[in-house]
FIKEZA-815797 format. One record per residue (C-alpha): residue in one letter; x negated, y, z negated. Coordinates in steps of 0.02 Angstrom, whole numbers, plus 50000, padded with zeros to 5 digits. Each point is the difference from the previous one (the first is absolute). Layout:
+----+-------+-------+-------+
| aa |     x |     y |     z |
+----+-------+-------+-------+
|  A |     X |     Y |     Z |
...
+----+-------+-------+-------+
This chain:
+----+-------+-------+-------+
| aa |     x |     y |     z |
+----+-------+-------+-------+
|  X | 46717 | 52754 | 50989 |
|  X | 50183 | 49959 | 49977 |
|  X | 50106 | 50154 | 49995 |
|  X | 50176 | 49909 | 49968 |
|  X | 49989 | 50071 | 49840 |
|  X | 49996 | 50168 | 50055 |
|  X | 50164 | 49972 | 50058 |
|  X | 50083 | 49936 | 49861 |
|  X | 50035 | 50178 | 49918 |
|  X | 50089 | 50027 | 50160 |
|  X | 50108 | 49879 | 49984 |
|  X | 50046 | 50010 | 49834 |
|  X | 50048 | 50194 | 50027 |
|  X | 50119 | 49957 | 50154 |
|  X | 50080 | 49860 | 49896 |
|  X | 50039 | 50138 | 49887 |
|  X | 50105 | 50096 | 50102 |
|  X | 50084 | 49873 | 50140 |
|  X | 50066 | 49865 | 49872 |
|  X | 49996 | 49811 | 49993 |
|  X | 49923 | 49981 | 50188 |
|  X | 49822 | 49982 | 49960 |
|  X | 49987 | 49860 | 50135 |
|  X | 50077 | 50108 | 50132 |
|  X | 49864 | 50140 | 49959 |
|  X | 49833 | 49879 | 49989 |
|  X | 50084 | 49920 | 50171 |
|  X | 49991 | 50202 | 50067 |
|  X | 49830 | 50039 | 49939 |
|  X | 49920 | 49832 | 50097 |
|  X | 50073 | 50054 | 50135 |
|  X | 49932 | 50187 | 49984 |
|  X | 49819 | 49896 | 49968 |
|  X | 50018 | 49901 | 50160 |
|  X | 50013 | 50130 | 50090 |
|  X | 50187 | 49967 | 50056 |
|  X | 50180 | 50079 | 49987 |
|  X | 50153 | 49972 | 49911 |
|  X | 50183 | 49984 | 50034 |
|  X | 50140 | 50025 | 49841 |
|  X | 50152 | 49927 | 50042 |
|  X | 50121 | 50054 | 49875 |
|  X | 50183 | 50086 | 49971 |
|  X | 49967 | 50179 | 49967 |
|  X | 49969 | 50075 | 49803 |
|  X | 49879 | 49850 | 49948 |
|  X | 49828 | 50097 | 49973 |
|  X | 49919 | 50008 | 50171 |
|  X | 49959 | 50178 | 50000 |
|  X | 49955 | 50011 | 49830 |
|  X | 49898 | 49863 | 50038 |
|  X | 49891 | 50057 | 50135 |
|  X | 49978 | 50158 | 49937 |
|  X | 49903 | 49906 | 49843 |
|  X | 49938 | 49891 | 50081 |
|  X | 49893 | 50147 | 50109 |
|  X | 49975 | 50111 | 49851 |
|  X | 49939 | 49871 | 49877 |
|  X | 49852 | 49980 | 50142 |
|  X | 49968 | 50166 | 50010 |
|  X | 50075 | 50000 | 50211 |
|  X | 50096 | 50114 | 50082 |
|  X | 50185 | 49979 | 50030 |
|  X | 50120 | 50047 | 50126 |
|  X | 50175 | 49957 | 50015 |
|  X | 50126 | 49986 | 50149 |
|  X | 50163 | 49952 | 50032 |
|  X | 50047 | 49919 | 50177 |
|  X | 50149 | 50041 | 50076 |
|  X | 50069 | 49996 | 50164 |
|  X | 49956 | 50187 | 50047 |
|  X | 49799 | 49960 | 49943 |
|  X | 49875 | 50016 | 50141 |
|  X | 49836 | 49917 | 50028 |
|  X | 49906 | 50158 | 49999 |
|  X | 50060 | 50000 | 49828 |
|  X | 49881 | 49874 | 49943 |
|  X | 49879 | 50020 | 50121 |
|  X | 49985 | 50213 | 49992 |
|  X | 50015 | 50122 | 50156 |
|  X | 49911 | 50148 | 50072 |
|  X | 50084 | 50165 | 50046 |
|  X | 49906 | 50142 | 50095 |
|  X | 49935 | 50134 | 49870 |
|  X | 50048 | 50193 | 50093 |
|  X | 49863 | 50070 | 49945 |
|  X | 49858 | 49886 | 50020 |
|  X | 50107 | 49934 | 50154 |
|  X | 49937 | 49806 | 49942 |
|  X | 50095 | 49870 | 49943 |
|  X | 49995 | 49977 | 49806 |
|  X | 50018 | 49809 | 49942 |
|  X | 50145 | 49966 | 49849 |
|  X | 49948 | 49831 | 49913 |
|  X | 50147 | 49907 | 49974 |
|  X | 50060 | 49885 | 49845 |
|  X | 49881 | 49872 | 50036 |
|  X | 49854 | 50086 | 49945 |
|  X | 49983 | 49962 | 49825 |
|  X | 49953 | 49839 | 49908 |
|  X | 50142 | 49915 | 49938 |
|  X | 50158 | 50023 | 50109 |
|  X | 50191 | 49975 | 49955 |
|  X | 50099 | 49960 | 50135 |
|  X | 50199 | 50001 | 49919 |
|  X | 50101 | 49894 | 50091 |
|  X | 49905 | 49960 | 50151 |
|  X | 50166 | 49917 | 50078 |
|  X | 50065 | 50158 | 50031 |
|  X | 49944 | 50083 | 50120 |
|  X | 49944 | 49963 | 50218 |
|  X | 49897 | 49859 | 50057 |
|  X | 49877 | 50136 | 50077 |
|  X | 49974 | 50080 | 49836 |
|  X | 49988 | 49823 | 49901 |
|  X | 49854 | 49949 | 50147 |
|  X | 49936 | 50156 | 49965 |
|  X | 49974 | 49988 | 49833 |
|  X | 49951 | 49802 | 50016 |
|  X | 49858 | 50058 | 50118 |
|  X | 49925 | 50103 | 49873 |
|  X | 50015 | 49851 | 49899 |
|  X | 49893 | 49916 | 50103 |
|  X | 49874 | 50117 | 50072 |
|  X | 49976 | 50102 | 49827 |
|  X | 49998 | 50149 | 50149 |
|  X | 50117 | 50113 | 50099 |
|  X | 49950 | 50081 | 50180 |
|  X | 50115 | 50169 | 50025 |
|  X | 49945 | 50111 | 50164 |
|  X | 49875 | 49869 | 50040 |
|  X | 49891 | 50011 | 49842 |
|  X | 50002 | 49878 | 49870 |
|  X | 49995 | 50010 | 49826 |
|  X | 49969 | 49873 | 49874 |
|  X | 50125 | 49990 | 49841 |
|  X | 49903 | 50014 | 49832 |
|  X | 49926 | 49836 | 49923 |
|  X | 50071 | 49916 | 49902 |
|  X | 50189 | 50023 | 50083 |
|  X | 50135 | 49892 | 49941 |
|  X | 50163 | 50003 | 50042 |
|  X | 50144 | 49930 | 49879 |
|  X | 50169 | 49991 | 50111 |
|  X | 50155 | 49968 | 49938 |
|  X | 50141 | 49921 | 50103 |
|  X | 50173 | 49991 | 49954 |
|  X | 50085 | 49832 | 50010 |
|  X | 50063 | 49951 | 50197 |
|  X | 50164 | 50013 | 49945 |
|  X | 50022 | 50167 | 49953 |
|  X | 50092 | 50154 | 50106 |
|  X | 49866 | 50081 | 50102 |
|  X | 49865 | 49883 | 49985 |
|  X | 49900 | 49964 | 50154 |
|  X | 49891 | 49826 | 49986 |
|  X | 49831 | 50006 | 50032 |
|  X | 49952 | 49890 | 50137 |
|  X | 49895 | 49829 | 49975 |
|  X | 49835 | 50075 | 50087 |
|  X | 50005 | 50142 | 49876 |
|  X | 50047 | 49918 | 49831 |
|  X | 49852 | 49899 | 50037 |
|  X | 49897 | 50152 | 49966 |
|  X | 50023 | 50016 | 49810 |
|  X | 49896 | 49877 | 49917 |
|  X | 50129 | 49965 | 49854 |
|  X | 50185 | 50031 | 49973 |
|  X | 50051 | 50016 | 49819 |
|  X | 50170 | 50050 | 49909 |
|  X | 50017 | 50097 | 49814 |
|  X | 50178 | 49922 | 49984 |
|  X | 50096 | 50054 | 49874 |
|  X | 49941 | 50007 | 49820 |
|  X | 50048 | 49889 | 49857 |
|  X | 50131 | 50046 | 49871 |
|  X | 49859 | 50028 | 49879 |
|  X | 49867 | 50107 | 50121 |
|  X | 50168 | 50076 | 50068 |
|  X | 50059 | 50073 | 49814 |
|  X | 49820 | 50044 | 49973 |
|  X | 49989 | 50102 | 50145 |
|  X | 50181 | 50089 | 49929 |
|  X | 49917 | 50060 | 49881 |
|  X | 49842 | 50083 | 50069 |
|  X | 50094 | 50069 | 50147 |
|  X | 49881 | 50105 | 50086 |
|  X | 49822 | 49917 | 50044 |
|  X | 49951 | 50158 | 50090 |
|  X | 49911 | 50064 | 49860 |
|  X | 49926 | 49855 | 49970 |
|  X | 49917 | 49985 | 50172 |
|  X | 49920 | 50173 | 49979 |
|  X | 49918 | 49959 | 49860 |
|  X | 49949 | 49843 | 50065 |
|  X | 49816 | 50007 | 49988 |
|  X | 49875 | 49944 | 50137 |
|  X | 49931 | 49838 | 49992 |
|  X | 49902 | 49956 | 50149 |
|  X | 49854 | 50091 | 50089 |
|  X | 49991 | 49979 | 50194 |
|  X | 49847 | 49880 | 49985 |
|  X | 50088 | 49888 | 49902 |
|  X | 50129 | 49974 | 50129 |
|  X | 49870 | 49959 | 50128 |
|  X | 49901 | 49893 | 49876 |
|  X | 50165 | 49895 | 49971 |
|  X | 50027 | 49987 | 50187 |
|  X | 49826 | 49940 | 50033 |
|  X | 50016 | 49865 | 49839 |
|  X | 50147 | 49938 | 50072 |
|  X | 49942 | 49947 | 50166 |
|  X | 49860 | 49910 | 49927 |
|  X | 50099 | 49877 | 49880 |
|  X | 49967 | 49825 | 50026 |
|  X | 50142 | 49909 | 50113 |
|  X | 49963 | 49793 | 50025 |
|  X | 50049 | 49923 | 50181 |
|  X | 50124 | 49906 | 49923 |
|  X | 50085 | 50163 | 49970 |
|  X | 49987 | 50080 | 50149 |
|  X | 50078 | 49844 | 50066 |
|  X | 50136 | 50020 | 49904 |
|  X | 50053 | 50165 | 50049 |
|  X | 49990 | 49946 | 50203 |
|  X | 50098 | 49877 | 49937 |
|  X | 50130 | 50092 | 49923 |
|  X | 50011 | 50123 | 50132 |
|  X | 50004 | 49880 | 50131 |
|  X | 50158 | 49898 | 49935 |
|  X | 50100 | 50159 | 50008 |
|  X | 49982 | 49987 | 50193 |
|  X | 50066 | 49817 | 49979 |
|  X | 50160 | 50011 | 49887 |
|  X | 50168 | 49990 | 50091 |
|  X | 50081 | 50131 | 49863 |
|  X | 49856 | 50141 | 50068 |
|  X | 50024 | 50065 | 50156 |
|  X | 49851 | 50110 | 50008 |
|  X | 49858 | 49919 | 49894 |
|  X | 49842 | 50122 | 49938 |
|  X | 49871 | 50046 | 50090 |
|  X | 49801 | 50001 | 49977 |
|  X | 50011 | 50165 | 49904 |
|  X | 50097 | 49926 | 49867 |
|  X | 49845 | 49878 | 49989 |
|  X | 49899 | 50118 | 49976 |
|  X | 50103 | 50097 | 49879 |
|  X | 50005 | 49835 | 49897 |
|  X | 49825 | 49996 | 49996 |
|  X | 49961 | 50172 | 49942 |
|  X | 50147 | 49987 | 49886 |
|  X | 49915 | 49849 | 49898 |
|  X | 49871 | 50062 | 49993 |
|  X | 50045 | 50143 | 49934 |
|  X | 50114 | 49921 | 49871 |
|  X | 49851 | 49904 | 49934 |
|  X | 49905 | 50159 | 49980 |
|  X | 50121 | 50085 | 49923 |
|  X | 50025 | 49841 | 49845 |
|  X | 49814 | 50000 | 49988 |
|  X | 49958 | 49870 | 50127 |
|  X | 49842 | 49988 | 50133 |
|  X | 50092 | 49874 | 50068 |
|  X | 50191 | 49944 | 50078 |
|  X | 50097 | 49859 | 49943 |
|  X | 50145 | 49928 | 50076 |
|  X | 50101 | 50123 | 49876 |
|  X | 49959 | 50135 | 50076 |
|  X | 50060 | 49967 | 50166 |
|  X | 50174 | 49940 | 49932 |
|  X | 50016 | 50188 | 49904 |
|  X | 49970 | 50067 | 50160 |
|  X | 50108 | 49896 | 50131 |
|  X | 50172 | 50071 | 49947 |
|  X | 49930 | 50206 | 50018 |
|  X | 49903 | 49969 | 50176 |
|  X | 50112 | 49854 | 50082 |
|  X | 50212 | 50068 | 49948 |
|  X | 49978 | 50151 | 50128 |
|  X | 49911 | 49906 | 50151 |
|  X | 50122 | 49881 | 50011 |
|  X | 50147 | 49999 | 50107 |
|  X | 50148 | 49861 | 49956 |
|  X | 50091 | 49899 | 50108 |
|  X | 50187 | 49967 | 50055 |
|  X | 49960 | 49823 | 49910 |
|  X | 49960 | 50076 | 49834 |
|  X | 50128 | 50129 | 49992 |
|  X | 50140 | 49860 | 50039 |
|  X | 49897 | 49906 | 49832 |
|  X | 50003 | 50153 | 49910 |
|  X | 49800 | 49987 | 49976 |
|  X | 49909 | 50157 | 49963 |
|  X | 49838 | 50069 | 50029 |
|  X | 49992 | 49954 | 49805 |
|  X | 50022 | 49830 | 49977 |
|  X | 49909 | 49949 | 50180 |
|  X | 49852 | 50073 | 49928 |
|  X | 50015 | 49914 | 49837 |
|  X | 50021 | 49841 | 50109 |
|  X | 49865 | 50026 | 50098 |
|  X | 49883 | 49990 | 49836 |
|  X | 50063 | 49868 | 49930 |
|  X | 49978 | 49894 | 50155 |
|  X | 49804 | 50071 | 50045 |
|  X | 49875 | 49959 | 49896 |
|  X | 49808 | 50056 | 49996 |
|  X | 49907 | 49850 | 50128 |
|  X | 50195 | 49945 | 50067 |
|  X | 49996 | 50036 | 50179 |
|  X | 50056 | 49851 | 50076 |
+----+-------+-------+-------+
């Protein structure tokens, strides 16, 4: 059974209230089916909020919201315990993390202990407070958004931890034409409570489990080591990706062949995928700043020179 088409009211009903970026929001939803994370990085005012909050209720998840800044604590995610006066025990408070879709506003923000906190969660899909653990609902997916390096306040998240989200994606800004047509609806908040629910939880898992079984050739798999390898190589990348974003490329295409009707992943895929998974793992070098390369155009390179069975 495929269930891709279950998926494509979804879509439709998101593209009806965050404008012109229907690639951005089918990149989001693989990731949500793979099981992974996301990172936003975009200027404030673009639609990330409004976003993620359709995004969670047009699958029928629970959302929760917060906003890092320098004064927010780990326990914050995580939850604490306090001792109770009359039963004289010690009560647990769930934190923000305990919901199923998680946004994270402007991740860049706030201490290195509360962004490894929250990047351990991530990764576990669990919290221990007092000794006990506690696992986070499934699914849980967290959309982050980071404000660009260069702006006042910002705190860059370090190499190890960027790693973590499985794709990095940007809204930019809209078009003249999406732009004017958002002027004139002005408030989408209506429309995202009446925003009707399209998925049921087994369709989610369904989706997951179709995914992992698409068809993906040797020659493809090649590729991808390929790919990831040469970023190790280049004299513009100082710090090349690592075997995660291998296997992010991997669940990625297969995922985007699902998601076009596929049981199967063509070169194609991999190439949609490359620019979301690769731009945030990789780290440039003196030699390409002094070129004025970017992130951008090294990628491009990089798949114009590798071809499916070219690994010499």
């Amino acid at each position: 059974m495929n269930t891709r088409n279950y998926f494509s009211p979804f879509l439709s009903n998101l593209q009806k209230i965050i404008f012109g970026k229907n690639e951005v929001i089918r990149e989001i939803l693989l990731a949500f089916l793979c099981q992974g994370h996301v990172l936003l990085k975009d200027f404030p005012g673009v639609g990330k909020t409004t976003l993620s909050l359709a995004f969670a209720k047009g699958l029928g998840l629970d959302f929760k919201r917060i906003q890092f800044t320098p004064d927010v604590m780990p326990t914050d995610l995580t939850g604490f315990s306090v001792l109770d006066r009359e039963s004289k025990k010690f009560l647990y408070h769930p934190g923000v993390v305990f919901c199923n879709v998680l946004l994270v506003d402007e991740i860049n923000r706030t201490s290195p202990k509360t962004q490894s906190a929250l990047l351990e969660v991530m990764e576990e899909g669990k919290v221990t407070v007092d000794g006990i653990t506690r696992s986070v609902p499934n699914p849980f997916f967290v959309i982050a958004t980071q404000n660009p390096d260069q702006a006042i306040g910002t705190q860059a998240l370090p190499e190890a931890q960027l790693d973590r989200f499985l794709v990095e994606c940007s809204l930019g800004y809209p078009t003249y034409q999406d732009e004017l047509k958002l002027a004139h609806e002005l408030d989408s908040k209506p429309k995202i409570e009446k925003m009707p629910v399209s998925i049921d939880p087994w369709m989610i898992k369904a989706a997951h489990d179709e995914i992992q079984s698409i068809y993906m050739d040797s020659s493809i798999y090649e590729y991808i080591v390929h790919l990831v390898r040469k970023t190790r190589e280049l004299d513009t990348i100082q710090m090349g990706a690592s075997p995660r974003a291998t296997m992010a490329l991997v669940k990625c295409s297969k995922a985007s062949a699902w998601i076009q009707g596929r049981d199967y992943v063509i070169p194609q895929d991999v190439q949609n995928q490359v620019p979301y998974i690769l731009s945030h793992r990789l780290v440039l070098s003196a030699k390409a700043y002094t070129q004025k390369r970017t992130k951008e155009n090294i990628i491009q390179e990089l798949l114009e020179t590798i071809k499916v069975k070219d690994h010499d």
